[in-house]
C-alpha positions as CSV (number, residue, x, y, z in Angstrom):
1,X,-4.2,23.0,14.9
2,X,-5.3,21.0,11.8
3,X,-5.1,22.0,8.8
4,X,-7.7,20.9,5.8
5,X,-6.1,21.4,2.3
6,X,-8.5,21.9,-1.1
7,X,-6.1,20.0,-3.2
8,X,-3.1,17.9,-3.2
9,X,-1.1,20.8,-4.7
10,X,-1.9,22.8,-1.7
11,X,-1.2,20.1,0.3
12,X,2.3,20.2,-1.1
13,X,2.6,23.3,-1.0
14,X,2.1,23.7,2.8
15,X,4.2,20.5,3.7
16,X,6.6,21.9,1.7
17,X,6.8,25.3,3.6
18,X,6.5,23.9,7.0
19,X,9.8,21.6,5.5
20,X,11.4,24.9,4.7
21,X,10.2,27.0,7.6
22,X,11.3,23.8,9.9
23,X,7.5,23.4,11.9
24,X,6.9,20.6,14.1
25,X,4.5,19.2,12.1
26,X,2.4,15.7,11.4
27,X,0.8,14.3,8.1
28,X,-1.2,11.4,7.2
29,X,-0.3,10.6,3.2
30,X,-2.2,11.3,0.6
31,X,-4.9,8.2,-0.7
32,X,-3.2,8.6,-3.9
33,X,0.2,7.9,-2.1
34,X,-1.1,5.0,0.1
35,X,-0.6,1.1,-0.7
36,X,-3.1,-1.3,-1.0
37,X,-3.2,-4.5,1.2
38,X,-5.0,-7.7,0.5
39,X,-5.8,-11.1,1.5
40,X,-6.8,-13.6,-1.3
41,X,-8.2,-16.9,0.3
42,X,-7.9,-20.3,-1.5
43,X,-4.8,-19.7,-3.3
44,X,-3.5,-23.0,-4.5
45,X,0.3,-23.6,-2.6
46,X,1.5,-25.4,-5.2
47,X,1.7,-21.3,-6.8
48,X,5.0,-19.4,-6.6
49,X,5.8,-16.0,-5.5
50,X,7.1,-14.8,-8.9
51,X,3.8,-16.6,-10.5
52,X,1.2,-14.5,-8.4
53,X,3.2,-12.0,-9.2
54,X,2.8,-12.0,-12.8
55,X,-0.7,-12.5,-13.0
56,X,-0.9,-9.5,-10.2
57,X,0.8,-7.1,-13.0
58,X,-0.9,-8.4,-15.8
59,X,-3.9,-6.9,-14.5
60,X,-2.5,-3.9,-13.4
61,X,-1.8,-4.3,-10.1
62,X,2.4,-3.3,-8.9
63,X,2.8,-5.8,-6.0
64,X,5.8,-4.8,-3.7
65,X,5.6,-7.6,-0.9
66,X,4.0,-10.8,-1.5
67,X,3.6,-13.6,0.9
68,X,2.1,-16.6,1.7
69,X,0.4,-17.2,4.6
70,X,-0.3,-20.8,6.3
71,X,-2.5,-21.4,9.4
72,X,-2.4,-24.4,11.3
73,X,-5.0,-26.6,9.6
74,X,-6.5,-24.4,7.2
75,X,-6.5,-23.2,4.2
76,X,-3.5,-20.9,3.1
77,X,-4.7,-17.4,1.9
78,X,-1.7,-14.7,0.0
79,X,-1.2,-11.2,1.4
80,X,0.3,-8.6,-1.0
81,X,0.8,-5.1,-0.8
């Protein structure tokens, strides 16, 4: 069965009596809810974690992971999320 909510205080509302009522059920979260992920190519190395951080927040971004990828021979690109 699938269910097709109008708004996410419906939604709640249902997950909230099938938590109560104990259904089986599944979910998929809300976009609201959902974390971004991104890949930013070119990003000097000699940059540290708590510096890309900053600047992330200063324009309103919340990082909660942020690491920096290296590939053999290329240039290293940051994924945060």
């Amino acid at each position: 069965m699938r269910i097709i909510a109008k708004s996410e205080d419906d939604y709640r509302k249902i997950v909230r009596l099938f938590r109560e009522e104990e259904v089986l059920h599944h979910t998929f979260p809300l976009p609201s809810e959902r974390n971004i992920h991104a890949v930013v190519r070119g990003v000097p190395v000699n940059f540290s974690d708590t510096e890309i951080k900053g600047e992330l927040e200063q324009r309103g971004y919340s990082p909660l992971h942020i690491i920096l990828l290296k590939r053999s021979g290329g240039a290293p690109c940051l994924w945060w999320w």
